[in-house]
C-alpha positions as a printed NumPy array, in Angstrom:
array([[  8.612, -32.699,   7.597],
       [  6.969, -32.331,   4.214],
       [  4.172, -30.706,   2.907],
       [  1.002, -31.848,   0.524],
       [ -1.962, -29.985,  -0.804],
       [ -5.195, -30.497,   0.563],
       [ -6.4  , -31.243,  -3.272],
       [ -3.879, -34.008,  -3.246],
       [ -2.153, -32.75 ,  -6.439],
       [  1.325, -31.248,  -5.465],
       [  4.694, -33.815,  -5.175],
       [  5.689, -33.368,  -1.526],
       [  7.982, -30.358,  -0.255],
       [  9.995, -29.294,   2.333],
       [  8.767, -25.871,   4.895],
       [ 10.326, -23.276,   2.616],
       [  9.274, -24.096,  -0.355],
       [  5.256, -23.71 ,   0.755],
       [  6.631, -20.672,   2.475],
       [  7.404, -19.407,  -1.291],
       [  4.63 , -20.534,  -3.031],
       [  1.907, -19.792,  -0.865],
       [ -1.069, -21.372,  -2.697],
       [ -0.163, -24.841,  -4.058],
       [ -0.026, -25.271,  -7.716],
       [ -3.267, -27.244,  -7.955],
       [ -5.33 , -24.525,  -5.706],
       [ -5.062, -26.323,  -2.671],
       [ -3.511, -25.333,   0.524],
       [ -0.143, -26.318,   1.664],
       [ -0.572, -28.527,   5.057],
       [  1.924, -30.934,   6.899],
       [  1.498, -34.642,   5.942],
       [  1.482, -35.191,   9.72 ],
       [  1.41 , -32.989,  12.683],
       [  4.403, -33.198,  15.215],
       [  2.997, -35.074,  18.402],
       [  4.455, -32.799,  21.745],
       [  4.093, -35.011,  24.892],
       [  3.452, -34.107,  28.877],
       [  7.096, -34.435,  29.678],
       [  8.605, -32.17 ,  26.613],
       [  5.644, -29.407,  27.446],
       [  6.43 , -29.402,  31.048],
       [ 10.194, -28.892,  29.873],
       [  9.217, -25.679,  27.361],
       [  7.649, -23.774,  31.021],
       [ 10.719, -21.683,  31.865],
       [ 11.252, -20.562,  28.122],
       [ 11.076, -17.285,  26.522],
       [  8.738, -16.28 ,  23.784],
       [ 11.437, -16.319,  21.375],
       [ 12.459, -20.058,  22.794],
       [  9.386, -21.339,  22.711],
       [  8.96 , -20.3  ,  19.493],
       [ 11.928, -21.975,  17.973],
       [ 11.102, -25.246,  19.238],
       [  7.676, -24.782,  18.093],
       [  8.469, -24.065,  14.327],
       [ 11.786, -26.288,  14.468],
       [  9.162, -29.032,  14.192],
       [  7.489, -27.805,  10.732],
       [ 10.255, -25.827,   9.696],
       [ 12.704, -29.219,   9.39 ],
       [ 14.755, -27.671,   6.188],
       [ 16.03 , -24.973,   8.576],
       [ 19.161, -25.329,  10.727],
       [ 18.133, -24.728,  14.106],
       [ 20.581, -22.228,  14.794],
       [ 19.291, -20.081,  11.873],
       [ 16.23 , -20.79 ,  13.305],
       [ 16.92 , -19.766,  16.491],
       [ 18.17 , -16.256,  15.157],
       [ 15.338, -15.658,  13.219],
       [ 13.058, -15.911,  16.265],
       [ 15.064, -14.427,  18.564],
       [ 14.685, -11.021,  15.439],
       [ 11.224, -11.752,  15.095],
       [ 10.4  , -11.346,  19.327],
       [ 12.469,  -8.9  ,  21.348],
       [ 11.657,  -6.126,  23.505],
       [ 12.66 ,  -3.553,  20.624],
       [ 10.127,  -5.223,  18.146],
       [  7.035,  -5.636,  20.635],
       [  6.245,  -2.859,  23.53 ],
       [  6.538,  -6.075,  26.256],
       [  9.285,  -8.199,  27.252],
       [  7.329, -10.964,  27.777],
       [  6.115, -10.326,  23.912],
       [  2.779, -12.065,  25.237],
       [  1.542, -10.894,  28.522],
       [ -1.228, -12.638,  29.758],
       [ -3.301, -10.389,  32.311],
       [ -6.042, -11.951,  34.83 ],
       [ -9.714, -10.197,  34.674],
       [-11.664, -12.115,  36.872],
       [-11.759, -15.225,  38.381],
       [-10.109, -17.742,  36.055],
       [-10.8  , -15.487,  33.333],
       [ -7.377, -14.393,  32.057],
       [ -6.754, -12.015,  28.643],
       [ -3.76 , -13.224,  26.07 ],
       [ -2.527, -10.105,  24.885],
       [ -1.709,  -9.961,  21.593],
       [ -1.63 ,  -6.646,  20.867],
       [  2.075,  -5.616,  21.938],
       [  3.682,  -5.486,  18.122],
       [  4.215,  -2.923,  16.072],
       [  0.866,  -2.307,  14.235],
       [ -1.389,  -3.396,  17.623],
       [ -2.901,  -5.956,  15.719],
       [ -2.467,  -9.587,  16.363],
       [ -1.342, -10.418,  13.468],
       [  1.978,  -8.782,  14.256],
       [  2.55 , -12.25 ,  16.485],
       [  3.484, -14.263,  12.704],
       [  3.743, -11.497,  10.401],
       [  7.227, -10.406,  12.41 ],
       [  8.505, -14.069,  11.971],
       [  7.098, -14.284,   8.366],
       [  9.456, -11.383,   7.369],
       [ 12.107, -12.619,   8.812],
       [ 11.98 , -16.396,   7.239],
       [ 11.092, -14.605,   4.362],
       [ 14.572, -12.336,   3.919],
       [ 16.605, -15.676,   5.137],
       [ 15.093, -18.314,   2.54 ],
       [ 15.234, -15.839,  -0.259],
       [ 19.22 , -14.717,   0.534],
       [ 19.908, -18.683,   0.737],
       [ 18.256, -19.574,  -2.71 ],
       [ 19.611, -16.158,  -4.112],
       [ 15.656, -15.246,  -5.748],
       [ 13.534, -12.253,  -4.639],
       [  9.391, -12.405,  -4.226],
       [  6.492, -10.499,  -4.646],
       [  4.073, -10.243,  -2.243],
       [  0.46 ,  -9.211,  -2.957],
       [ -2.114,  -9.102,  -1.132],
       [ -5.584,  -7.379,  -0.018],
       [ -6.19 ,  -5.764,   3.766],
       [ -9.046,  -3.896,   4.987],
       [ -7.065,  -2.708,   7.71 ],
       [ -4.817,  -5.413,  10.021],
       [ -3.301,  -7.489,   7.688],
       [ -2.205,  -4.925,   5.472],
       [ -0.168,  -2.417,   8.118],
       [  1.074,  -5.634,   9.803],
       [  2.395,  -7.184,   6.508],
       [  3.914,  -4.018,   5.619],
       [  5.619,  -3.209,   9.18 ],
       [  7.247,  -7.265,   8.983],
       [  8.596,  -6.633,   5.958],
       [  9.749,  -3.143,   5.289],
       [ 13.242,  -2.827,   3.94 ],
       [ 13.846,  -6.906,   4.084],
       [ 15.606,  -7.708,   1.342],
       [ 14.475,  -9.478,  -2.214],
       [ 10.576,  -8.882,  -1.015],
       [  8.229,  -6.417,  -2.734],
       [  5.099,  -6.094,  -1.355],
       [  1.97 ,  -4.948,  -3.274],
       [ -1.057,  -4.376,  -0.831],
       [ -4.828,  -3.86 ,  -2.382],
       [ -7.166,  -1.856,  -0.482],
       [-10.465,  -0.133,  -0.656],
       [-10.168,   3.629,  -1.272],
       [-11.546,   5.33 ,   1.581],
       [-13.247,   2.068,   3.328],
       [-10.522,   2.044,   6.234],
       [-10.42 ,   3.867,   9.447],
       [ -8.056,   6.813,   9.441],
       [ -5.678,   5.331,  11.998],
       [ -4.959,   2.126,   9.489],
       [ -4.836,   4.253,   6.147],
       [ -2.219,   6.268,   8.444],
       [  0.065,   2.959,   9.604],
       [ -0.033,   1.801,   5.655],
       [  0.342,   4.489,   3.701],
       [  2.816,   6.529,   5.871],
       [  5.421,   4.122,   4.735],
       [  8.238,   5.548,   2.541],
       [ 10.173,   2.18 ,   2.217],
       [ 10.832,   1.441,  -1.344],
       [ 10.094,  -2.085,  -1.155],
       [  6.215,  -1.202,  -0.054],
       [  3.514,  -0.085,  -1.982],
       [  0.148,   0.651,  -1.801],
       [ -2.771,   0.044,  -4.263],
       [ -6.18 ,   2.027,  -3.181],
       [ -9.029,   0.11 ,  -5.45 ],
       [-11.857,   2.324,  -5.957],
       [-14.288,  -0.743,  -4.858],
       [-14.801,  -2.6  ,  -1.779],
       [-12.705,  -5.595,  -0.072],
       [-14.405,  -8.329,  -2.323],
       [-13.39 ,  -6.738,  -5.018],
       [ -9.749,  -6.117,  -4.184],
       [ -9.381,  -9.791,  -2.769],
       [-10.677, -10.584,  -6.187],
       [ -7.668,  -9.113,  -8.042],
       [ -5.646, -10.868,  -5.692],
       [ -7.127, -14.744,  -6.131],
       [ -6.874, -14.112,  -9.646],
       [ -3.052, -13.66 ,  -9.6  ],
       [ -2.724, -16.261,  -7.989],
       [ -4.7  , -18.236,  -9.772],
       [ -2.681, -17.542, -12.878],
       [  0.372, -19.703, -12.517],
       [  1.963, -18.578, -15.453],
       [  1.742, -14.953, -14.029],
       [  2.549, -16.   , -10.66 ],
       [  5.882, -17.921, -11.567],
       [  6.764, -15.049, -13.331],
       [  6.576, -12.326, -11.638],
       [  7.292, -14.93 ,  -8.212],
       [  4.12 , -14.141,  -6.753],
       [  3.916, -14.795,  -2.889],
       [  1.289, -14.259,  -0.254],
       [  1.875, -13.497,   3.53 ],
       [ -2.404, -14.06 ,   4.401],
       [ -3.72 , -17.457,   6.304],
       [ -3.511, -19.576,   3.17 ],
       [  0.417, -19.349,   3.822],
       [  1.228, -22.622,   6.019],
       [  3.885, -20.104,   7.676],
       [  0.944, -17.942,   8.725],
       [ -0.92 , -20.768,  11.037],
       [  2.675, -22.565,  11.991],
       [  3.696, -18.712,  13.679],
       [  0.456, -18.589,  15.382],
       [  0.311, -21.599,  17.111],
       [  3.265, -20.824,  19.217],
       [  1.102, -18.527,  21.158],
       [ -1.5  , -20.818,  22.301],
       [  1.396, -23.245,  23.653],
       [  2.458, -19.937,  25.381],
       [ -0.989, -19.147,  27.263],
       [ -1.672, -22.665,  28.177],
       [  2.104, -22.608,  30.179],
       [  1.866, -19.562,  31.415],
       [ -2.106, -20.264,  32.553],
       [ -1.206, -23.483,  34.44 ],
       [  0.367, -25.087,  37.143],
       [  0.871, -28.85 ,  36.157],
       [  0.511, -30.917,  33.451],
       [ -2.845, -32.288,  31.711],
       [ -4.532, -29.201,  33.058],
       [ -7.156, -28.292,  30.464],
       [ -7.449, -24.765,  29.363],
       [-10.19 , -23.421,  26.971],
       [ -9.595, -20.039,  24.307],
       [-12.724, -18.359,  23.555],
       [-10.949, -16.382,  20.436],
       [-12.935, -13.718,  18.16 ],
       [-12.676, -14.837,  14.378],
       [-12.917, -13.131,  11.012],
       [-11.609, -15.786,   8.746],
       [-10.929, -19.023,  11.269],
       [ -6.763, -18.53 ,  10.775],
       [ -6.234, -17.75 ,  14.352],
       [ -8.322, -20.474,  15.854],
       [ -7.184, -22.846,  13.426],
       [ -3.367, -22.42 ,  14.758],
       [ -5.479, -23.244,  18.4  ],
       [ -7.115, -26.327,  16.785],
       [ -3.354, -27.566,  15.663],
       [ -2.213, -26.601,  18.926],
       [ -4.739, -28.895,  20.522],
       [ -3.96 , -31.404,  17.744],
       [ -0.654, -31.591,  18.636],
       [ -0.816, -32.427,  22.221],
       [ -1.771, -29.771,  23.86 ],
       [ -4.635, -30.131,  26.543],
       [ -7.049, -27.542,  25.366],
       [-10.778, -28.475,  26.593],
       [-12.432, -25.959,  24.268],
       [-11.842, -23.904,  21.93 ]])
């Protein structure tokens, strides 16, 4: 599979190359020239799989430039029972009726973000051993993305990350998970401003790609293809673990800051699988 800005101004590439460059080099964002099509018989096949299964033969299909067997150990890191608090990595709990909760909430940080950032570090630390390069990684948090960034890649190797964040505009329980840290590869920036203004530090980096290639600028936030590829796996996960047979239609009502998460539903849907609303 290869990969093309949405500003139509990048030469096709291969899954870890958009993984490193986050942001294409025109501005755009990094998206698959076609979605992988999953069909009734192949879903009904992916029902007795774990998390970690599932999830490989999820990202096997964007992730193409990856053995599958190094894929397969990278997700099998990424979702364990040491990593997140469940074994089942995604529980999904009934409320009432046919109302049932997806709980995302079992890694390390409690945020659901923790469900790609754990696979992001892990791709990360493999593609950068195999092209022998390190990465930066900077970003801006308000809270969840920051500690769950930070947590996925502590101590992985070649990967400094360099998270923004607004001096005394978080609740005490984040500022705690971030700046706790004592890895040497983390380290955090409190800007005496609010988000806006941190996130603005950030786009400008990035939008400097004579800084950026320099200093090998990365980013680990929803304009990373990686980011919306990890999340989709857990839709596929709710709708098998929700149903019965195939074709049955499931809807996600999903609560949304910036539109990541329910975009990874949308591809879900896209792909193949019968979601009725989302």
């Amino acid at each position: 599979m290869k990969y093309v800005s949405t500003r139509g101004g990048m030469q096709p590439q291969d899954f870890s190359d958009i993984l490193l460059e986050g942001l294409a080099p025109d501005g755009g964002l990094a998206v698959p020239q076609t979605l992988p099509q999953i069909d009734a018989a192949t879903l009904e096949s992916w029902r007795s799989l774990s998390y970690a299964e599932l999830a490989l033969e999820v990202l096997s299909r964007f992730a193409t430039d990856v053995p599958k067997d190094d894929l397969r150990r990278l997700t099998q890191a990424a979702y364990n029972g040491k990593v997140f608090s469940s074994d089942e990595i995604v529980p999904l709990r009934p409320l009432v009726g046919d109302l049932q909760l997806l709980g995302l909430s079992e890694g390390p940080t409690l945020a659901f973000k923790d469900m790609a950032m754990q696979f992001l570090g892990q791709i990360f630390e493999y593609v950068l051993a195999k092209r022998e390069t390190t990465i930066n990684i900077v970003g801006a948090t308000s809270g969840d993305t920051g500690s769950a960034a930070e947590y996925a890649l502590r101590g992985k190797k070649g990967v400094g990350v360099f998270m923004l964040s607004p001096h005394g505009r978080m609740s005490a329980f984040q500022r705690a998970q971030m700046y706790s840290l004592q890895d040497e590869n983390i380290h955090n920036i409190a800007v005496k401003g609010v988000f806006d203004e941190a996130q603005d530090i950030v786009k400008a980096l990035a939008g400097d790609l004579a800084f950026k290639s320099k200093y090998r600028i990365g980013a680990v936030n929803s304009i990373n293809w990686a980011r919306i590829a990890s999340q989709v796996v857990y839709y596929f996960h709710g709708w098998l673990r929700a149903t019965s047979k195939a074709g049955q239609e499931v809807s996600f009502a999903v609560p949304s800051g910036n539109f990541g998460n329910i975009l990874s539903g949308h591809i879900a849907r896209s792909m193949g699988l019968p979601i009725r609303r989302l």
